[in-house]
PyMOL Python script that loads the backbone (N, CA, C, O; Angstrom):
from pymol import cmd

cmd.read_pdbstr("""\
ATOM      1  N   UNK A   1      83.959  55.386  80.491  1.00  0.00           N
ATOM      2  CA  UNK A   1      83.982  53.978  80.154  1.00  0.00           C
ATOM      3  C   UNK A   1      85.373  53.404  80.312  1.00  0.00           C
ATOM      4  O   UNK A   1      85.516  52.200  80.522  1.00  0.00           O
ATOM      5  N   UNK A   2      86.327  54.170  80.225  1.00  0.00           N
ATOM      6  CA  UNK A   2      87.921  53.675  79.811  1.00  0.00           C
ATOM      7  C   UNK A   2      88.691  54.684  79.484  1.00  0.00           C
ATOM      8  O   UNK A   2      88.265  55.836  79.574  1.00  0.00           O
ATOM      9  N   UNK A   3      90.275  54.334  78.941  1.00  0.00           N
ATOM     10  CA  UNK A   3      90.861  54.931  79.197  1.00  0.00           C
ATOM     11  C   UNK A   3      92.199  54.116  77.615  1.00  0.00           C
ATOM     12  O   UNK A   3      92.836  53.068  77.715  1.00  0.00           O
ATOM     13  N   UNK A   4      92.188  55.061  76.415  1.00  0.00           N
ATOM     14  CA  UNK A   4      93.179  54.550  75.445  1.00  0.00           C
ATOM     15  C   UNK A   4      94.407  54.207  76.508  1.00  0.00           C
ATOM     16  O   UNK A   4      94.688  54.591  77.644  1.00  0.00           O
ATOM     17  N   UNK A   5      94.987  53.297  75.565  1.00  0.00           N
ATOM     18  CA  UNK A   5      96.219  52.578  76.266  1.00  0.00           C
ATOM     19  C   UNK A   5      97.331  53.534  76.532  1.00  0.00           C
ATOM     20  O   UNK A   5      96.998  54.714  76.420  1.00  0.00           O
ATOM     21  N   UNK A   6      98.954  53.239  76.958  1.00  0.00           N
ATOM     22  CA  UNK A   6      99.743  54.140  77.217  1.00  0.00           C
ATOM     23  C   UNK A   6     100.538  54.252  76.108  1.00  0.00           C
ATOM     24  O   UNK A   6     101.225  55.177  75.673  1.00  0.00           O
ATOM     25  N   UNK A   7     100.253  52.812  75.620  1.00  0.00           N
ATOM     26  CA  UNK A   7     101.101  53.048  74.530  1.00  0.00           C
ATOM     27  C   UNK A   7     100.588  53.492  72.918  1.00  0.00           C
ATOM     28  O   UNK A   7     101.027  53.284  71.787  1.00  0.00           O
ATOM     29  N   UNK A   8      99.226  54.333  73.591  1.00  0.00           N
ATOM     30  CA  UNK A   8      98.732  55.020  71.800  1.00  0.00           C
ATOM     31  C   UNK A   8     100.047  56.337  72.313  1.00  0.00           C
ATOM     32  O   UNK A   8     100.502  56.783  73.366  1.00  0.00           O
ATOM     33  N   UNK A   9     100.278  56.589  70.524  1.00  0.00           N
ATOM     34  CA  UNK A   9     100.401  57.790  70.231  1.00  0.00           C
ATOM     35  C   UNK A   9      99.205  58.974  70.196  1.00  0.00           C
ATOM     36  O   UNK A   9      97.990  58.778  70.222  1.00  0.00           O
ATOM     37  N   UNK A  10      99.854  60.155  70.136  1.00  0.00           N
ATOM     38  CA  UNK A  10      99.255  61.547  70.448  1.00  0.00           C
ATOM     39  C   UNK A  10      98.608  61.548  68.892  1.00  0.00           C
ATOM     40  O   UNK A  10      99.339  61.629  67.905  1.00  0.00           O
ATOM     41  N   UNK A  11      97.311  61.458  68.812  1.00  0.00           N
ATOM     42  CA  UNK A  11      96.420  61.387  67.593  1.00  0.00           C
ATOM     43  C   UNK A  11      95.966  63.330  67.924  1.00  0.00           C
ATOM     44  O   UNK A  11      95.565  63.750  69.009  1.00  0.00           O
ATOM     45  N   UNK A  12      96.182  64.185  66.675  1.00  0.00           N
ATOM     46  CA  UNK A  12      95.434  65.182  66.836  1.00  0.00           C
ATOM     47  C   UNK A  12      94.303  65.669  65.639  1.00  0.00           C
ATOM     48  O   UNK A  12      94.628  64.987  64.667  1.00  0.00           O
ATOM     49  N   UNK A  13      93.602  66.177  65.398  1.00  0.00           N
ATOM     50  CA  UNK A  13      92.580  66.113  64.384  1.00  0.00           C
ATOM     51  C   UNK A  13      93.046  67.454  63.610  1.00  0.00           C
ATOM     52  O   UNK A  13      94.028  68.075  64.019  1.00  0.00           O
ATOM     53  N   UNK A  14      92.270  67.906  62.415  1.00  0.00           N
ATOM     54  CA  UNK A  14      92.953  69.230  61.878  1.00  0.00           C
ATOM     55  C   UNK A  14      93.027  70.250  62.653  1.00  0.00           C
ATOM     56  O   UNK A  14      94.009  70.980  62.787  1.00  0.00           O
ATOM     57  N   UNK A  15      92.030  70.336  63.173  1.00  0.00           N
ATOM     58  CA  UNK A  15      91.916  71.331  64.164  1.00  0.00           C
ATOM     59  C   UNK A  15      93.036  72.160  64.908  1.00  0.00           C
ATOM     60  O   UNK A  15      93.163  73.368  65.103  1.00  0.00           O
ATOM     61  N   UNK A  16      93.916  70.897  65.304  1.00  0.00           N
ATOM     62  CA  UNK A  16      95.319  71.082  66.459  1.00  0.00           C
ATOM     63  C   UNK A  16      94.695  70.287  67.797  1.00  0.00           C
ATOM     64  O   UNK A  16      95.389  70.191  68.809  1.00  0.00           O
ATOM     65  N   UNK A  17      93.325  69.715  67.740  1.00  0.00           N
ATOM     66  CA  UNK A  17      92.776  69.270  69.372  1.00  0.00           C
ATOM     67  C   UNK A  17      93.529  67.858  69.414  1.00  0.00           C
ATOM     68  O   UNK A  17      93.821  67.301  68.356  1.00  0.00           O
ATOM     69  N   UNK A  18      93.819  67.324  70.572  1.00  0.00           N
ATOM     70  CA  UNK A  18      94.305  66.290  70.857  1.00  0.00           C
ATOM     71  C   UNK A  18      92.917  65.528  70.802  1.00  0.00           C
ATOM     72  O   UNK A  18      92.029  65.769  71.621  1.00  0.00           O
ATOM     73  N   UNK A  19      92.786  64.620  69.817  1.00  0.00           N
ATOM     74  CA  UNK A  19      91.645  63.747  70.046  1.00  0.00           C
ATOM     75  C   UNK A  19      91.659  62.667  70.579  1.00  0.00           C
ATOM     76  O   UNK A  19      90.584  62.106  70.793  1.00  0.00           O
ATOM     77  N   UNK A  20      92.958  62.024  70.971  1.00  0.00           N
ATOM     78  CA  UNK A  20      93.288  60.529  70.995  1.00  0.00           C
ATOM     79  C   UNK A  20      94.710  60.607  71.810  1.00  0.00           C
ATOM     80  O   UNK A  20      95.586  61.346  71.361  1.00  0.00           O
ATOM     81  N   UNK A  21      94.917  59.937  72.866  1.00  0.00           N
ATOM     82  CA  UNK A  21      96.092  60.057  73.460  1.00  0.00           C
ATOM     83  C   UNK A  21      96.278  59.266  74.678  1.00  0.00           C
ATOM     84  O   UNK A  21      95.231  58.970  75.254  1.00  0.00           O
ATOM     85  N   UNK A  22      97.711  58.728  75.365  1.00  0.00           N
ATOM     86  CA  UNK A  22      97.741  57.947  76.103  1.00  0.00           C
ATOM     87  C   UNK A  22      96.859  58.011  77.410  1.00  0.00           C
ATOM     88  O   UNK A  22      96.752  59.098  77.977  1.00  0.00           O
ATOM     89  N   UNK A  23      96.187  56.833  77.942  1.00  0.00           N
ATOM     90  CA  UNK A  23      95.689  57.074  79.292  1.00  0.00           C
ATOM     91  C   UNK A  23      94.487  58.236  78.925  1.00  0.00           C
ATOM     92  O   UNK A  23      93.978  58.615  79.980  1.00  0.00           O
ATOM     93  N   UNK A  24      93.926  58.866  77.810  1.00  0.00           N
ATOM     94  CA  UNK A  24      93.093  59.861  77.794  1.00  0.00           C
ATOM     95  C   UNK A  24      91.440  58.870  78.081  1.00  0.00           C
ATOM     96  O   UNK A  24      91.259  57.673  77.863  1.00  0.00           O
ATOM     97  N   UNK A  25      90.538  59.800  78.575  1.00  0.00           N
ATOM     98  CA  UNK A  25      89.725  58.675  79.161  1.00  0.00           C
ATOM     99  C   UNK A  25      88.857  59.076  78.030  1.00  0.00           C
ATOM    100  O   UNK A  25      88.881  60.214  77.562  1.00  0.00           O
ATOM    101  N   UNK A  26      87.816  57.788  77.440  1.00  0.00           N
ATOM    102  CA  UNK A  26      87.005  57.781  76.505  1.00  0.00           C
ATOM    103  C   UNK A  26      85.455  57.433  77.320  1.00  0.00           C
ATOM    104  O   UNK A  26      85.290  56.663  78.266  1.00  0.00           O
ATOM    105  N   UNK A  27      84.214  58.435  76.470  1.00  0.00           N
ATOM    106  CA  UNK A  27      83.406  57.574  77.062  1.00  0.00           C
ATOM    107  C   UNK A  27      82.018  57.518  76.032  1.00  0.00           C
ATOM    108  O   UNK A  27      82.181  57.634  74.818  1.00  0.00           O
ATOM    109  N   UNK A  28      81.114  57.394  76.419  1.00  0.00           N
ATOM    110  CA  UNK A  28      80.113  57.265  75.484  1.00  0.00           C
ATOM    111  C   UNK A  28      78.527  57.842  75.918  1.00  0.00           C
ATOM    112  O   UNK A  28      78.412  57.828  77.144  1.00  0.00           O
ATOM    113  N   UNK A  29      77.718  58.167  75.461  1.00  0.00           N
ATOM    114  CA  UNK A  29      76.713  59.127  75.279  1.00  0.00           C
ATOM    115  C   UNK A  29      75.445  58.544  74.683  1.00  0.00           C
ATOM    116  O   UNK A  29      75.330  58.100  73.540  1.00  0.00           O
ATOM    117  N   UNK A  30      74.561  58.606  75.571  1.00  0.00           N
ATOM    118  CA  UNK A  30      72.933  58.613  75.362  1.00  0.00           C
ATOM    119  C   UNK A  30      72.046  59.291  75.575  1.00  0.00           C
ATOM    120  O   UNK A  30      71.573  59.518  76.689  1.00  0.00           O
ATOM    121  N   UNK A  31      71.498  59.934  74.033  1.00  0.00           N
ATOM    122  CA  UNK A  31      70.401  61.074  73.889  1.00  0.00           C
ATOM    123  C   UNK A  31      69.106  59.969  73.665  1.00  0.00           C
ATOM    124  O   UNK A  31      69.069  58.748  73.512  1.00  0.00           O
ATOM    125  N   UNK A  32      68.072  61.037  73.728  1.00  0.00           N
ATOM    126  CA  UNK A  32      66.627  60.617  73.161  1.00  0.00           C
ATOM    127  C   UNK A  32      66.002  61.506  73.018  1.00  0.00           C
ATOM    128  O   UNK A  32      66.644  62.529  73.255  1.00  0.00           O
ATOM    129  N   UNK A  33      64.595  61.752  72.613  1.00  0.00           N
ATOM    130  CA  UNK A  33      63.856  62.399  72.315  1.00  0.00           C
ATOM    131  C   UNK A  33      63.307  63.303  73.373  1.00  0.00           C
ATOM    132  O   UNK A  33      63.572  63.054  74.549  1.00  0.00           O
ATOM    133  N   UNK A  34      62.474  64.458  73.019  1.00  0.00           N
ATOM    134  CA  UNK A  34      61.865  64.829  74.728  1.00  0.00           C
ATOM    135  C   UNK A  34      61.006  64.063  75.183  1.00  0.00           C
ATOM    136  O   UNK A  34      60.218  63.340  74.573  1.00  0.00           O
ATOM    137  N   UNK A  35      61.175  64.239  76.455  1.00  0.00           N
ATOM    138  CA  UNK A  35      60.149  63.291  77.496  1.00  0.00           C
ATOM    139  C   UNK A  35      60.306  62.120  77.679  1.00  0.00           C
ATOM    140  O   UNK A  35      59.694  61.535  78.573  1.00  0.00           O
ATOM    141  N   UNK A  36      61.346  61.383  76.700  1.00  0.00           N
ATOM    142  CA  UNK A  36      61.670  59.962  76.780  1.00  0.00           C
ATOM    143  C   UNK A  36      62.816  59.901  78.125  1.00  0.00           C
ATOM    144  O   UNK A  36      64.014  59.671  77.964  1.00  0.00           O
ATOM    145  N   UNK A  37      62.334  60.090  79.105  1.00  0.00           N
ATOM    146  CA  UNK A  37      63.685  59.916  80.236  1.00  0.00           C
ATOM    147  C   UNK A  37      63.606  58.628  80.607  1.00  0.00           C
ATOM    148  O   UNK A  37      64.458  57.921  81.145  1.00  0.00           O
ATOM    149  N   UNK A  38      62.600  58.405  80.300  1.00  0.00           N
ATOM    150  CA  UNK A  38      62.542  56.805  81.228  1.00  0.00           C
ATOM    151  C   UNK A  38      62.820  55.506  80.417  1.00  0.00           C
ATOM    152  O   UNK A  38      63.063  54.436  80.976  1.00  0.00           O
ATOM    153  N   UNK A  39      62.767  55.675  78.964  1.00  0.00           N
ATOM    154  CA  UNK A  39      63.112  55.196  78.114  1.00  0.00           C
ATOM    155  C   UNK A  39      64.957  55.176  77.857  1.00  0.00           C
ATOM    156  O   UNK A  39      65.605  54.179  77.537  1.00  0.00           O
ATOM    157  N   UNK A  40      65.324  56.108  78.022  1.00  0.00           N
ATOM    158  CA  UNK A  40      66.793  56.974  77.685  1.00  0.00           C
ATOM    159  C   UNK A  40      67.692  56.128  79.188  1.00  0.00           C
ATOM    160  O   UNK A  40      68.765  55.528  79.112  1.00  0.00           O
ATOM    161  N   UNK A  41      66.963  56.309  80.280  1.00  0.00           N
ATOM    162  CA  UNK A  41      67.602  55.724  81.400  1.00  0.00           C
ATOM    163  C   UNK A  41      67.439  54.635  81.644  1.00  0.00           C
ATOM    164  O   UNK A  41      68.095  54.214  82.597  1.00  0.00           O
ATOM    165  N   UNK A  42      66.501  53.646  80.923  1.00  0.00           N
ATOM    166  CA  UNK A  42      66.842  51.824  81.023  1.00  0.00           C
ATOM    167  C   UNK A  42      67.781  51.645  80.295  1.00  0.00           C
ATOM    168  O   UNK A  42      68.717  51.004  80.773  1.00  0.00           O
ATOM    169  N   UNK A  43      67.908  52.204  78.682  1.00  0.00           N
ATOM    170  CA  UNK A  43      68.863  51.889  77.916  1.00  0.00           C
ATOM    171  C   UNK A  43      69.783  51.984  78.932  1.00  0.00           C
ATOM    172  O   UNK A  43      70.238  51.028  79.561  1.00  0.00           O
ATOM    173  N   UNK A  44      70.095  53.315  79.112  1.00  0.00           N
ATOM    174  CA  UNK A  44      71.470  53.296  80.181  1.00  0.00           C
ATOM    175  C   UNK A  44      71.595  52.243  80.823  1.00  0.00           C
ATOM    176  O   UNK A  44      72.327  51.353  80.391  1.00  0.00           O
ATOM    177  N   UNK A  45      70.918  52.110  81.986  1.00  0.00           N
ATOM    178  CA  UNK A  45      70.949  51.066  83.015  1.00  0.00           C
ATOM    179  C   UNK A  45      71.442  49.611  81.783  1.00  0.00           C
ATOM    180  O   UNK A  45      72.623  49.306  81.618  1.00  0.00           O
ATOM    181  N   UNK A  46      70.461  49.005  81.168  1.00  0.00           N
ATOM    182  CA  UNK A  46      70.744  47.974  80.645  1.00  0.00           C
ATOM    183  C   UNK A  46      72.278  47.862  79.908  1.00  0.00           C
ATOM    184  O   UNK A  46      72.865  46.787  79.786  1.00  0.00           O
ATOM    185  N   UNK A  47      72.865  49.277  79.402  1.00  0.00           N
ATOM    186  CA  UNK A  47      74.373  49.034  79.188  1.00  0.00           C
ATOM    187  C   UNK A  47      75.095  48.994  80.234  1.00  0.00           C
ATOM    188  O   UNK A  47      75.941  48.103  80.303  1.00  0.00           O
ATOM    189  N   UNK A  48      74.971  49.818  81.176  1.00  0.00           N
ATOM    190  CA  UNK A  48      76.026  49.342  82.070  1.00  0.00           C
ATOM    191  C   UNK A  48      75.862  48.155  82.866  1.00  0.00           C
ATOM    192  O   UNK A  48      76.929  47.647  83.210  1.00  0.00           O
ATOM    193  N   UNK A  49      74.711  47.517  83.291  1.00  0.00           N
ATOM    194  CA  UNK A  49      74.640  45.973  83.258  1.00  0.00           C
ATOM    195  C   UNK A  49      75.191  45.348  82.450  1.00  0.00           C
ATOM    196  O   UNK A  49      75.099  44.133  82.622  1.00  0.00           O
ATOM    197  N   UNK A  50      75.741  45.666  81.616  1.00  0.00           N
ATOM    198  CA  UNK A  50      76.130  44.448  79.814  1.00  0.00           C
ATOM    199  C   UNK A  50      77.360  44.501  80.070  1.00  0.00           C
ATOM    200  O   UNK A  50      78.081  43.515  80.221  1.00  0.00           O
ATOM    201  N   UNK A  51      77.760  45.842  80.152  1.00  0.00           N
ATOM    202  CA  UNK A  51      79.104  46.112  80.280  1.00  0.00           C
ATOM    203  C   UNK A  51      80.063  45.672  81.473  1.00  0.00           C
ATOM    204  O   UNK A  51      81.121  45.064  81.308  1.00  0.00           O
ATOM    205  N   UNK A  52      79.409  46.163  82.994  1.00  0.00           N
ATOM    206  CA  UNK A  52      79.922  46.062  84.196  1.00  0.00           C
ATOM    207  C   UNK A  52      81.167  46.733  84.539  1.00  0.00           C
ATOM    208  O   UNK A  52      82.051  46.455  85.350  1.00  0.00           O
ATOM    209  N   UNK A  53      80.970  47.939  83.495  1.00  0.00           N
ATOM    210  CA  UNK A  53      82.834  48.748  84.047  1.00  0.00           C
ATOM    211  C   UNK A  53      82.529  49.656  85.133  1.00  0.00           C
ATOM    212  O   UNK A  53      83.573  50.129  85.581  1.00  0.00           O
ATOM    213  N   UNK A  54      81.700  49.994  85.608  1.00  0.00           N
ATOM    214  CA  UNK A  54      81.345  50.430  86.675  1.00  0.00           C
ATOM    215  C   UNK A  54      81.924  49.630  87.804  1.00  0.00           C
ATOM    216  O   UNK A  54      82.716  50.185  88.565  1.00  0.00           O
ATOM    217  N   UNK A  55      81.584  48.325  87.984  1.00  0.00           N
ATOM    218  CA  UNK A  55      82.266  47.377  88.714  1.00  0.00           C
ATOM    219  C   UNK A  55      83.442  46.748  88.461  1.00  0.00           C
ATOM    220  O   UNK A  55      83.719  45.888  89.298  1.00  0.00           O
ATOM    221  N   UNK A  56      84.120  46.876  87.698  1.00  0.00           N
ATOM    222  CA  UNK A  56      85.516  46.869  87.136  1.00  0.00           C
ATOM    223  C   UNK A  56      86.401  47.518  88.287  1.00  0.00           C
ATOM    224  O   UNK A  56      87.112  46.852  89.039  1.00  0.00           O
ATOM    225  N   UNK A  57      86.226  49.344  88.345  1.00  0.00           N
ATOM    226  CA  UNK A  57      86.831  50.077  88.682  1.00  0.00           C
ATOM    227  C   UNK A  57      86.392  51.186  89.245  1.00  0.00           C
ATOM    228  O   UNK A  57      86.679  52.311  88.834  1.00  0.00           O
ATOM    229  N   UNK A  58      85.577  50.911  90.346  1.00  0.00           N
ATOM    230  CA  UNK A  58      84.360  52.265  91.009  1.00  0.00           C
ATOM    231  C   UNK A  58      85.621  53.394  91.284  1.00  0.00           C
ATOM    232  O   UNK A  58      85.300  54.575  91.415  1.00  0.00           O
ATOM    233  N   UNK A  59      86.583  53.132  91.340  1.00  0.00           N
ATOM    234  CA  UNK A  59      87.666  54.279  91.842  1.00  0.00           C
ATOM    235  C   UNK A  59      87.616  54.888  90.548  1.00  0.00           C
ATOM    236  O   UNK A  59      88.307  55.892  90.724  1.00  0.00           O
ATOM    237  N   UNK A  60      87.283  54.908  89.515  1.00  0.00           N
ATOM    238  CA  UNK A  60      87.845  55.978  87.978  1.00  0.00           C
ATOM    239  C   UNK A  60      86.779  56.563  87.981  1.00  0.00           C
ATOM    240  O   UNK A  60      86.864  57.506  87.195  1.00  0.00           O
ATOM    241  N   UNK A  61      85.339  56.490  88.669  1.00  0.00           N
ATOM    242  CA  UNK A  61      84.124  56.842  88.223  1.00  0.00           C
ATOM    243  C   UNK A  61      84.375  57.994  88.565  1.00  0.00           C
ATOM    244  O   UNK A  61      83.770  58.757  87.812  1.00  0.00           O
ATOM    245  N   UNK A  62      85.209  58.766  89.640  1.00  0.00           N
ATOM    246  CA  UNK A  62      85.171  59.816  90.001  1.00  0.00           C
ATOM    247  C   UNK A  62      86.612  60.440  89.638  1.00  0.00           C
ATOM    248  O   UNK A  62      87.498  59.585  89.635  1.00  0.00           O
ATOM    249  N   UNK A  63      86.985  61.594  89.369  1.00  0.00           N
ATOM    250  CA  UNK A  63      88.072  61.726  88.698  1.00  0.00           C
ATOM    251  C   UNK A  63      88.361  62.802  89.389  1.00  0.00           C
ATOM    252  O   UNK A  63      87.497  63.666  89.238  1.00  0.00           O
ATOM    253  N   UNK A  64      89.573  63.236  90.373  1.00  0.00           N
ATOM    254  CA  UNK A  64      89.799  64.250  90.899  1.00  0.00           C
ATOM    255  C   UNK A  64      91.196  64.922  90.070  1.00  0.00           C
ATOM    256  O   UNK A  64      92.178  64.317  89.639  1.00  0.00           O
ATOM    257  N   UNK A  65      90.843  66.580  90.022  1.00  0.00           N
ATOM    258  CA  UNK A  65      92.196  67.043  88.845  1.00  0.00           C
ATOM    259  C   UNK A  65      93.535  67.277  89.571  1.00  0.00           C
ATOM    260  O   UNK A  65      93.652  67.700  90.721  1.00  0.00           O
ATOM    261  N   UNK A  66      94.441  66.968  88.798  1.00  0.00           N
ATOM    262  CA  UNK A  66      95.936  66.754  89.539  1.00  0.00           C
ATOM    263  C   UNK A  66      96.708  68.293  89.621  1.00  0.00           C
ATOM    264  O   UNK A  66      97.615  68.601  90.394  1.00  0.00           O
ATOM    265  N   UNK A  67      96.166  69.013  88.750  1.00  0.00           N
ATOM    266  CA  UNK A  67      97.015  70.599  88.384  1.00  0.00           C
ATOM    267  C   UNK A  67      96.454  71.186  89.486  1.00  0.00           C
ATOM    268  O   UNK A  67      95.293  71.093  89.884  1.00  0.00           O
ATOM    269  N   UNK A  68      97.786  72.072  90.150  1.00  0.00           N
ATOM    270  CA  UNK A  68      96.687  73.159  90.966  1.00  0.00           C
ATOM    271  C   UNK A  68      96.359  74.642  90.017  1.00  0.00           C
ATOM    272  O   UNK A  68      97.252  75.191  89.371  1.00  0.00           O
ATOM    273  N   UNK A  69      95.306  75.022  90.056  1.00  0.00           N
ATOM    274  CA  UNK A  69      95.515  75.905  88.989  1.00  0.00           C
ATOM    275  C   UNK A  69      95.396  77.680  89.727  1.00  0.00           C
ATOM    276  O   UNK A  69      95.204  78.820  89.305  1.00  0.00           O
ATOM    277  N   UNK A  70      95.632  77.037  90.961  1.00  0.00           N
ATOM    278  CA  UNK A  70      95.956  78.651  91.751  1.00  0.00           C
ATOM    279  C   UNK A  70      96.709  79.707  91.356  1.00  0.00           C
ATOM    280  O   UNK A  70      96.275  80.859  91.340  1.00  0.00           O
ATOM    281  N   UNK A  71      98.169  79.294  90.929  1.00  0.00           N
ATOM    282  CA  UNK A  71      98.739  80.284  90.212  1.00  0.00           C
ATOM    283  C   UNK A  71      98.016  80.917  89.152  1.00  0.00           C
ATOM    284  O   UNK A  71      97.827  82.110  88.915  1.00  0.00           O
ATOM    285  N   UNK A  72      97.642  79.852  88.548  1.00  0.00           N
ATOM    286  CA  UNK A  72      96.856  80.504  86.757  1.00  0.00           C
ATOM    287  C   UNK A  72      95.999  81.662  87.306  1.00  0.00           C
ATOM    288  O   UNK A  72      96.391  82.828  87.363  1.00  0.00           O
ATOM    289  N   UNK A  73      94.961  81.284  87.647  1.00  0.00           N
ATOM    290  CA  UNK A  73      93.818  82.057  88.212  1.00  0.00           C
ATOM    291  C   UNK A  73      94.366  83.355  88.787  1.00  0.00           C
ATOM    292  O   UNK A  73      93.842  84.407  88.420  1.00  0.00           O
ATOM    293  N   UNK A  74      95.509  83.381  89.773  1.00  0.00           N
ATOM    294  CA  UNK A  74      95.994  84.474  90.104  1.00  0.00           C
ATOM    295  C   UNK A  74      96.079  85.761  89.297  1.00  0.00           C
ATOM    296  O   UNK A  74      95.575  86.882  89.371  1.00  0.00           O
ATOM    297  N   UNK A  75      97.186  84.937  88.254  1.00  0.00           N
ATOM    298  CA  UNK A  75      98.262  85.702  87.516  1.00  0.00           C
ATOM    299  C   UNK A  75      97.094  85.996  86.774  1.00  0.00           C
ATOM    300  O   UNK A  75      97.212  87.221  86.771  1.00  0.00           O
ATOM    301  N   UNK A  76      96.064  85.780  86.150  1.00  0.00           N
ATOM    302  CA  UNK A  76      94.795  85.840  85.631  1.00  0.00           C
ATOM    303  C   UNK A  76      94.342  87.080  86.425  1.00  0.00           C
ATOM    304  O   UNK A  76      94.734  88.226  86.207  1.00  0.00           O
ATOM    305  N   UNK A  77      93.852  86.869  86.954  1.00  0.00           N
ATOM    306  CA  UNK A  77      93.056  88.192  87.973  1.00  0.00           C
ATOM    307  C   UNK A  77      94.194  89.352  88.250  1.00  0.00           C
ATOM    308  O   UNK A  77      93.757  90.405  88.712  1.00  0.00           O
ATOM    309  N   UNK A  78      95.520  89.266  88.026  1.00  0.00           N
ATOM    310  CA  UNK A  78      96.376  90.136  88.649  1.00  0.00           C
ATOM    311  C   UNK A  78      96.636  91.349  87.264  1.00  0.00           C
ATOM    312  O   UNK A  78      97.431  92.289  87.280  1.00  0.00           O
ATOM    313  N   UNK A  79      95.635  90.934  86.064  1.00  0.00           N
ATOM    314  CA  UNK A  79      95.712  91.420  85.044  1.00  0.00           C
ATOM    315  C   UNK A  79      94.394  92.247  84.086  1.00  0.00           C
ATOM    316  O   UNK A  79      94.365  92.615  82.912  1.00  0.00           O
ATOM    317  N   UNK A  80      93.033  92.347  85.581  1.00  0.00           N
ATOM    318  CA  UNK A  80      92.074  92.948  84.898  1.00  0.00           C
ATOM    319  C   UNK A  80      91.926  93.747  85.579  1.00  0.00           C
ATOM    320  O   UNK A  80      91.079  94.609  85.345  1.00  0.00           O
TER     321      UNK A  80
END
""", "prot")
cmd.dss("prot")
cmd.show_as("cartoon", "prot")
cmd.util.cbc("prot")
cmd.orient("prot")
């Protein structure tokens, strides 16, 4: 859906998890019952019609990751 501002601070919960943080992207969630798919997916549809952040910003819908994590994985495997 979005994305907290840059200028939140680093919110963490007891845990130690970062729950809240700059630029961290937020979004939102629709369950239903079984068998209700068709029910579960107008709601959908009808929010993101209401909303229109889809059309806001079709470039965020897809999110490609910035880390390469080749090393990790390596040094990972270079240890079993």
């Amino acid at each position: 859906m979005g994305y907290y501002s840059e200028k939140m601070t680093v919110m963490k919960g007891d845990d130690g998890l970062v729950g809240k943080a700059p630029n961290a992207p937020f979004a939102i969630l629709f369950t239903g019952r079984k068998f209700s798919e068709e029910k579960l997916i107008a709601c959908a549809y009808a929010f993101e019609q209401a909303t229109r952040k889809a059309a806001e910003a079709p470039s965020r819908l897809v999110m490609r990751p910035s880390t390469d994590l080749t090393p990790s994985i390596a040094q990972e495997d270079s240890r079993t």
